[in-house]
N, C-alpha and C positions, 0 to 999 in steps of 0.2 A: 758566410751568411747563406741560409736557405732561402730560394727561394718558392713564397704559397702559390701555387696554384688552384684556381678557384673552374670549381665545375657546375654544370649545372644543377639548381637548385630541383630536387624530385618531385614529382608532381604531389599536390596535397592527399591523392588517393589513388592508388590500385585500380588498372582500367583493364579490362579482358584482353591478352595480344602484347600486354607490357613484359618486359624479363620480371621473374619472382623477385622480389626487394628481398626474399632470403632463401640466394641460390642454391644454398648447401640444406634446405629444409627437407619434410620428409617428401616420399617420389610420390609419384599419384599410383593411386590403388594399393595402398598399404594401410589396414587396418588398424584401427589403435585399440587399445585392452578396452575404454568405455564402450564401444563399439558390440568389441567381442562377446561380454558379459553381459550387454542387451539383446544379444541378437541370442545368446544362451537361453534368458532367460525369459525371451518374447517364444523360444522353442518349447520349454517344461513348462509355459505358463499354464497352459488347459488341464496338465496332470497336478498341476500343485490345486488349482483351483476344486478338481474335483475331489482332492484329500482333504481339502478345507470344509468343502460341503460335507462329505458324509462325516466327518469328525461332528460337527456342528448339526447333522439330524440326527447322531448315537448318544444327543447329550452334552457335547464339548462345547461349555457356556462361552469359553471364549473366542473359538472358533466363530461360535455363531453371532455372536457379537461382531468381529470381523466380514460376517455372510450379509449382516442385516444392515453393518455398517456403508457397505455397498451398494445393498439393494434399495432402502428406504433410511437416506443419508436423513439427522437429529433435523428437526424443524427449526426453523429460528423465531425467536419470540419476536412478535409486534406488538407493540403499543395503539392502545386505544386512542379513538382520535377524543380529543380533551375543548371542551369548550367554558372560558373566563377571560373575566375584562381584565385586560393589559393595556395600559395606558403609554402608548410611542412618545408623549409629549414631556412624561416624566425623566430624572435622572433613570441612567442605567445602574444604579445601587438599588435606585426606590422600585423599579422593574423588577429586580432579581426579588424586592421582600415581599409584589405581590406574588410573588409565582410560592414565594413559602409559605405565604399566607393560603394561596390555592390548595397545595400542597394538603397543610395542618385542616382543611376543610374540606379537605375529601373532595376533590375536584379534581386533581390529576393526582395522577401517583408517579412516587418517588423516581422512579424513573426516567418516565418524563421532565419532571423536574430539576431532576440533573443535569437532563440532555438540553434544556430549556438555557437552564443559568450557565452552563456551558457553549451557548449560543451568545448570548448575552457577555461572557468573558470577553470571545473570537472578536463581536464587535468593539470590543472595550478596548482591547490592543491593538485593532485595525485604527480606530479613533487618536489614541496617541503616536503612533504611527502617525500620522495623517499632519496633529496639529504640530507634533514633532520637526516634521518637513517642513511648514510653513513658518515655522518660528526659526530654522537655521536658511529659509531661502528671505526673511526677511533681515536678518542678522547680516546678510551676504550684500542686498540691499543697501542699507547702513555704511558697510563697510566700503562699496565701490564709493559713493556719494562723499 
């Protein structure tokens, strides 16, 4: 029969001063190829840069799409602020039909409206969620009783 012997359990994390958990790993001060190929290519950056630019003022559409892509990065669209009556007291079905009624009447656009009934879902599944838990911690209830 073997007999186990039990050592100590390793600490949950890696402390500065501790032996390496993997002594055969690599030595310090040894480079790795990700390393290498950034340090490459953090060296040619300024010369690729400045092939890119004059490629891109001789005409090269996609260079310079590349040049403008960096300088003056694509705007992001925002939404107009929208104002119509939304009634909180109603269901959240009869909420989502005014917003398409908003919608169909030129008061918000589709987008908004999306983003809107899509707000309106998030609560709707936070909601069953919710009554979800109260209906299985009342079942649990029941059941100790």
């Amino acid at each position: 029969m073997t007999e186990i012997v039990q050592s100590e359990p390793a600490p949950a994390r890696w402390v500065k001063g501790m032996p390496s958990p993997n002594p055969r790993g690599r030595p310090p001060g040894i480079v790795d190829k990700r390393t290498k190929v950034t340090q490459a290519l953090a060296d040619d950056a300024p010369s690729v840069a400045r092939v890119v630019i004059d490629a891109a003022l001789e005409g090269d559409m996609q260079a310079a799409g590349i040049v403008l892509s960096r300088v003056a990065p694509p705007i992001k669209s925002q939404a107009e602020r929208v104002h119509f009556e939304l009634s909180n007291d109603l269901p959240l079905a009869d909420q989502a039909q005014q917003i398409l009624q908003a919608i169909a009447g030129g008061k918000v656009d589709p987008e908004t409206g999306r983003t809107l009934i899509g707000c309106i879902q998030s609560v709707a599944g936070i909601r069953a969620v919710e009554e979800l838990e109260q209906r299985i911690i009342t079942l649990e209830a029941k059941q100790v009783n």
